[in-house]
C-alpha positions in Angstrom: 34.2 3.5 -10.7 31.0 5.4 -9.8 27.6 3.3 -11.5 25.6 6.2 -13.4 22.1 5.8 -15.4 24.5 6.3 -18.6 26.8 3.0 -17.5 24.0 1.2 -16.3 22.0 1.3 -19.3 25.4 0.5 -21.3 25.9 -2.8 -19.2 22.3 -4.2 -19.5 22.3 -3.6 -22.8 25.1 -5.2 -23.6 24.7 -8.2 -20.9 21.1 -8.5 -22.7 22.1 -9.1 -25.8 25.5 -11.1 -24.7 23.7 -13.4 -22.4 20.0 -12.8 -22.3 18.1 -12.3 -18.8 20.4 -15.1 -17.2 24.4 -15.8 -16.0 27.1 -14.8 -18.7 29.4 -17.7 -20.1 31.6 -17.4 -16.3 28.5 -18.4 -14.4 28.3 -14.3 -13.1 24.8 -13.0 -12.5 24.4 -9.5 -14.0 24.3 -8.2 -10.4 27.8 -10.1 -9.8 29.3 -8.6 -12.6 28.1 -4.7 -11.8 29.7 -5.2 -8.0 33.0 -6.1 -9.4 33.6 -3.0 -12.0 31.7 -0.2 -9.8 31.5 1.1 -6.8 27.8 0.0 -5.0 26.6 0.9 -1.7 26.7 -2.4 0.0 23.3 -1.4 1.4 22.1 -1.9 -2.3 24.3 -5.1 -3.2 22.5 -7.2 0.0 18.9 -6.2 -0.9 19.7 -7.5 -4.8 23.0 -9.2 -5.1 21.1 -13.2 -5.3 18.6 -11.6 -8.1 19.4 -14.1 -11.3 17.1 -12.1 -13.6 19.1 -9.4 -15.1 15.7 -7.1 -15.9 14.6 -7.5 -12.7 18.5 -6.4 -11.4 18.4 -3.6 -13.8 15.2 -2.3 -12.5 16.3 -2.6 -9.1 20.0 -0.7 -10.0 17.6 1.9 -11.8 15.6 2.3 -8.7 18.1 3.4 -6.4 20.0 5.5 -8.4 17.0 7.5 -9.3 16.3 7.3 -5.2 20.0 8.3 -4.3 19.7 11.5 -7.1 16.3 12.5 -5.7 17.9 12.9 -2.1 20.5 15.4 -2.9 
């Protein structure tokens, strides 16, 4: 499944108020849990995959897809 701005914003929000800025009940880091549903350039996953702050993760998702939609 493709990650948009729309389904990113959907998945913080919800992982913020589910689990706070830290690992959800499983142990997953916010960044763990977006590479399993969608589809993320592995170049992206290896620069933020080990990030355990879910804002900072965010930011960083954020950050690329504005990067990736200001290239075509």
């Amino acid at each position: 499944m493709e990650l948009t701005y729309s389904k990113l914003n959907t998945e913080y929000l919800n992982w913020s108020l589910e689990n706070g800025d830290g690992r959800n009940k499983d142990g997953l880091r916010f960044t763990q849990h977006i590479d399993h549903i969608y589809d993320v350039p592995h170049s992206w996953m290896v620069l933020i995959f080990y990030i355990n702050s879910c804002e900072k993760a965010y930011s960083e998702l954020l950050k690329r897809l504005y990067e990736l939609e200001y290239e075509k």
